[in-house]
Backbone as a chain_set.jsonl record, in Angstrom:
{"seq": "XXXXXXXXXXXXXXXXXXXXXXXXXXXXXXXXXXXXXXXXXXXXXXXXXXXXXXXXXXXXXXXXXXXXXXXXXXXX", "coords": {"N": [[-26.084, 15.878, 4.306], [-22.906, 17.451, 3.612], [-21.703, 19.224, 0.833], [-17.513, 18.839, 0.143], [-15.819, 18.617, -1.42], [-15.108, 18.259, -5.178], [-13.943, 16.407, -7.523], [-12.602, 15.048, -10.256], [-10.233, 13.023, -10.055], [-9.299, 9.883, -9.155], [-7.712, 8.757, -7.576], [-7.043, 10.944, -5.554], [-9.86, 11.609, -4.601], [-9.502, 9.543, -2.954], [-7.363, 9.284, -1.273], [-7.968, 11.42, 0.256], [-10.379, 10.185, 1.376], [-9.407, 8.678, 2.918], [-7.29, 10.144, 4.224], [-9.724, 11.514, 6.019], [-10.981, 9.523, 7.368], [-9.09, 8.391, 9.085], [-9.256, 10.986, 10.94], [-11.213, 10.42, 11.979], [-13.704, 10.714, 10.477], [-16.651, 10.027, 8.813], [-17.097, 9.563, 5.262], [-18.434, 9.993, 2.343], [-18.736, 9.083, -1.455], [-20.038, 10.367, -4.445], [-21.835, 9.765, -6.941], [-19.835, 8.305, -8.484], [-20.32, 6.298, -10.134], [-22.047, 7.555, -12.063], [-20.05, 8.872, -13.664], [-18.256, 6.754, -14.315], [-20.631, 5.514, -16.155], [-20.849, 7.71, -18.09], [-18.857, 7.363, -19.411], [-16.355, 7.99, -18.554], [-15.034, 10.471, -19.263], [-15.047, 12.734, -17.981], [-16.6, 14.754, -17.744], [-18.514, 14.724, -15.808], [-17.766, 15.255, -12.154], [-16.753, 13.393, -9.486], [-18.282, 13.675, -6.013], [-17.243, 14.489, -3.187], [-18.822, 13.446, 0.355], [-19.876, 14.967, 3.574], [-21.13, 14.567, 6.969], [-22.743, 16.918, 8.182], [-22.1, 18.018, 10.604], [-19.468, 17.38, 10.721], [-18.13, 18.282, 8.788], [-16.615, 21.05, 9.656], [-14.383, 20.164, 10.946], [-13.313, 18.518, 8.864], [-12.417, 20.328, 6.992], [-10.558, 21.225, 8.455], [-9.18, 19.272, 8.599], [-8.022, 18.957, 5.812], [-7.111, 21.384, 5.25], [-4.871, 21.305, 7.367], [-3.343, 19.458, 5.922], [-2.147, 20.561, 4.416], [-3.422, 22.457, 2.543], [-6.04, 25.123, 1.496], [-7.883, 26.771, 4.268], [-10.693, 26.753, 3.504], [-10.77, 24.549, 2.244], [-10.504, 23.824, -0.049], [-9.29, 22.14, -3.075], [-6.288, 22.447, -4.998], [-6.409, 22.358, -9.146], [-8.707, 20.245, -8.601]], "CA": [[-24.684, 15.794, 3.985], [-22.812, 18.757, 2.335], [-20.029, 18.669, -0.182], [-16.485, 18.609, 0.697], [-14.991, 18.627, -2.722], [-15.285, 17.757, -6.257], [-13.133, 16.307, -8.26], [-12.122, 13.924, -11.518], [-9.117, 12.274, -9.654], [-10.03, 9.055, -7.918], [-6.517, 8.741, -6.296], [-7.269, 12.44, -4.933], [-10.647, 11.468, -3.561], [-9.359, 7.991, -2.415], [-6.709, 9.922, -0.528], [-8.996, 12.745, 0.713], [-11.529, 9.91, 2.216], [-8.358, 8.006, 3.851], [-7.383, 11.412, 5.716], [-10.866, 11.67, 6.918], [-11.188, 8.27, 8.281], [-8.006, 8.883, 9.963], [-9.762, 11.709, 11.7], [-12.526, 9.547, 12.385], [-14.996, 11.402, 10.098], [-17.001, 9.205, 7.613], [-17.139, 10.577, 4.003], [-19.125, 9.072, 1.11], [-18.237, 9.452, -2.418], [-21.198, 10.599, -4.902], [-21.615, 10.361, -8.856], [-18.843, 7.856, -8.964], [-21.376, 5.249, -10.929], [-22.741, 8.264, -13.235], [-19.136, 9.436, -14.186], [-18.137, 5.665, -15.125], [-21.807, 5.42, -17.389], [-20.383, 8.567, -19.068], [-17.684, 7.106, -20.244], [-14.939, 8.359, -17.88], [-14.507, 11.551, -19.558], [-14.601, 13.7, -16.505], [-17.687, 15.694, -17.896], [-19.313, 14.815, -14.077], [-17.212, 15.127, -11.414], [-17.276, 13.224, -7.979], [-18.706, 14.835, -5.122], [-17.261, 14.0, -2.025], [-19.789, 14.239, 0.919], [-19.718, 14.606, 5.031], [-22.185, 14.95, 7.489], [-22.785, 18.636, 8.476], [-21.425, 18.34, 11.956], [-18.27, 17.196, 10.259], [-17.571, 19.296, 7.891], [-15.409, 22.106, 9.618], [-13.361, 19.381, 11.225], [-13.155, 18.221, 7.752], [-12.181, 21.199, 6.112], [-8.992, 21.651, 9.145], [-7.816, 18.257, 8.204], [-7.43, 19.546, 4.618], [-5.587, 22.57, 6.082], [-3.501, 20.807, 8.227], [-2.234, 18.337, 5.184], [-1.275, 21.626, 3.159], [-4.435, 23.012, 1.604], [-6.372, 25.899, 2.188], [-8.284, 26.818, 5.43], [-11.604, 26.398, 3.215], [-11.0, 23.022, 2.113], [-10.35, 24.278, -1.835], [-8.346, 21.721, -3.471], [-6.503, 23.412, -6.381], [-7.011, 21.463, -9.532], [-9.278, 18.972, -8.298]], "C": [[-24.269, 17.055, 3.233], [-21.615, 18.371, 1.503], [-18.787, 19.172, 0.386], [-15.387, 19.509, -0.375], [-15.243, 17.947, -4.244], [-14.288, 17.597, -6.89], [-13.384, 14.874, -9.18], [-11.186, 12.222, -11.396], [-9.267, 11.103, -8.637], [-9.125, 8.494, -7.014], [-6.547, 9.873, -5.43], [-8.611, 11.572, -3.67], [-10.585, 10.24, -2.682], [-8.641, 8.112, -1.201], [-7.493, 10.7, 0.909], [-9.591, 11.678, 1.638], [-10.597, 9.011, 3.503], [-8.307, 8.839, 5.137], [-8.214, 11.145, 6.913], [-11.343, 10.531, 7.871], [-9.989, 8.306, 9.792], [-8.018, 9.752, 11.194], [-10.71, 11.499, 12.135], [-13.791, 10.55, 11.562], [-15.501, 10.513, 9.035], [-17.578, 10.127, 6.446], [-17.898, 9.523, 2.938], [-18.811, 9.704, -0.342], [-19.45, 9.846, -3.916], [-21.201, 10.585, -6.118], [-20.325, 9.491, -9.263], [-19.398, 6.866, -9.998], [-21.566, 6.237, -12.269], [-21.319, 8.403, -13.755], [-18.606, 7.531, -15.035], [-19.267, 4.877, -16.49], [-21.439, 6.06, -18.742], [-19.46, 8.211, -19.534], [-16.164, 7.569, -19.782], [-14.361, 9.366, -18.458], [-14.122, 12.691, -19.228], [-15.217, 14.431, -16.826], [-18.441, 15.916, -16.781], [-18.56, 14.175, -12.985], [-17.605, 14.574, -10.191], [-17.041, 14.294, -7.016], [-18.419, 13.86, -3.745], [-17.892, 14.546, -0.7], [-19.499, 13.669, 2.387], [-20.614, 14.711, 5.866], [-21.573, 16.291, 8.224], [-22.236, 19.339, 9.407], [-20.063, 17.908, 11.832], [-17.336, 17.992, 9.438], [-16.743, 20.497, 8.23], [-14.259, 21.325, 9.902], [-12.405, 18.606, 9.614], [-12.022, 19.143, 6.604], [-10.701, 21.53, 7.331], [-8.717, 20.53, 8.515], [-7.417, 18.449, 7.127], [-6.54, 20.256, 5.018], [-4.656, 22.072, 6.373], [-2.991, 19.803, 7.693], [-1.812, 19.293, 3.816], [-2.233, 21.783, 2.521], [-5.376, 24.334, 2.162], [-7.024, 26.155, 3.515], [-10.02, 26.012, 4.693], [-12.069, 25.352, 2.722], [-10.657, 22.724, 0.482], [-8.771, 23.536, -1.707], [-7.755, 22.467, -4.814], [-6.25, 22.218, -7.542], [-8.071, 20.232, -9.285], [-10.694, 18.944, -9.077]], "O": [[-24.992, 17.64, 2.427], [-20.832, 17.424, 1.575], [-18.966, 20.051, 1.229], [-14.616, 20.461, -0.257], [-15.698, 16.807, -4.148], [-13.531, 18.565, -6.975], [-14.116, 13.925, -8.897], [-11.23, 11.131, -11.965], [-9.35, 11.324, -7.429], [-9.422, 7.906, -5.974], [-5.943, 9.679, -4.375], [-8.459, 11.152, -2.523], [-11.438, 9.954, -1.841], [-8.916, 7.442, -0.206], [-7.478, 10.482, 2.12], [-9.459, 11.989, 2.822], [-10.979, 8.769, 4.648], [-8.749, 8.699, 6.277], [-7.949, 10.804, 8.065], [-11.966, 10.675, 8.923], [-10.147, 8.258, 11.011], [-7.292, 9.61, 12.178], [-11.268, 12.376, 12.793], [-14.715, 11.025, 12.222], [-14.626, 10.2, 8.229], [-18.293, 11.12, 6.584], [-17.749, 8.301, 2.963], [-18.628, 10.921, -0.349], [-19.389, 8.755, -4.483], [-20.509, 11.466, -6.631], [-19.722, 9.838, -10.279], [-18.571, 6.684, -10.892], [-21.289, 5.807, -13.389], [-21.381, 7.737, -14.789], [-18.693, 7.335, -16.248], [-18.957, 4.082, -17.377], [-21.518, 5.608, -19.884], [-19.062, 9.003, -20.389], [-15.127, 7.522, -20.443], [-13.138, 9.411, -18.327], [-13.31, 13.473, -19.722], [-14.768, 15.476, -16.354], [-19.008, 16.991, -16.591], [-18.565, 12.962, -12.771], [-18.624, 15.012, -9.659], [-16.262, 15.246, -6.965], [-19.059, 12.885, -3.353], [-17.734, 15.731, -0.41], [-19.09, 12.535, 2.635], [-21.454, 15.294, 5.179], [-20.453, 16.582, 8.643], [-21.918, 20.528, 9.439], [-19.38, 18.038, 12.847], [-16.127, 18.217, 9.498], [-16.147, 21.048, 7.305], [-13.2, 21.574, 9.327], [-11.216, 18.317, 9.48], [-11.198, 18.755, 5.776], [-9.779, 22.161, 6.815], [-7.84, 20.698, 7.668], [-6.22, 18.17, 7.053], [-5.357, 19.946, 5.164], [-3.576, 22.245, 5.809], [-2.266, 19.069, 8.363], [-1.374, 18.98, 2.709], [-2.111, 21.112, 1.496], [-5.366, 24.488, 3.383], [-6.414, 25.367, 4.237], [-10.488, 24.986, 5.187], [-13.255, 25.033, 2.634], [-10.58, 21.615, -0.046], [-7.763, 23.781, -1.044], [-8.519, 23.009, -5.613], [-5.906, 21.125, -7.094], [-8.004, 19.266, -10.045], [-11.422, 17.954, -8.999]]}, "num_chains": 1, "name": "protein.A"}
């Protein structure tokens, strides 16, 4: 699997994994357990993850909902 994106925001990555379903790609969400242990302080960000043969398709559907070509969310 590789990473997608990281982020704090779990309406962001809740969003983000909607898209991708949408595009038929399945996404898994990583570190969401450790970040709620920590105390929800956003010291360890989730890592959203795709399989490898997904991932450029992945990174257009970002593009093509207004984000860069490389998949870089800004703040996230």
């Amino acid at each position: 699997m590789q990473e997608l994106l990281r982020s704090n925001d779990p309406v962001l990555l809740s969003w983000v994994e909607a898209l991708l379903l949408g595009e038929g790609i399945e996404s898994v969400v990583l570190d969401q357990f450790t970040s709620v242990i920590e105390g929800s302080i956003g010291a360890i960000p989730r890592r959203l993850m795709v399989l490898e043969e997904d991932l450029v398709r992945a990174r257009r559907a970002l593009a093509a909902a207004g984000y860069g070509e490389d998949g870089q969310i800004p703040n996230a």
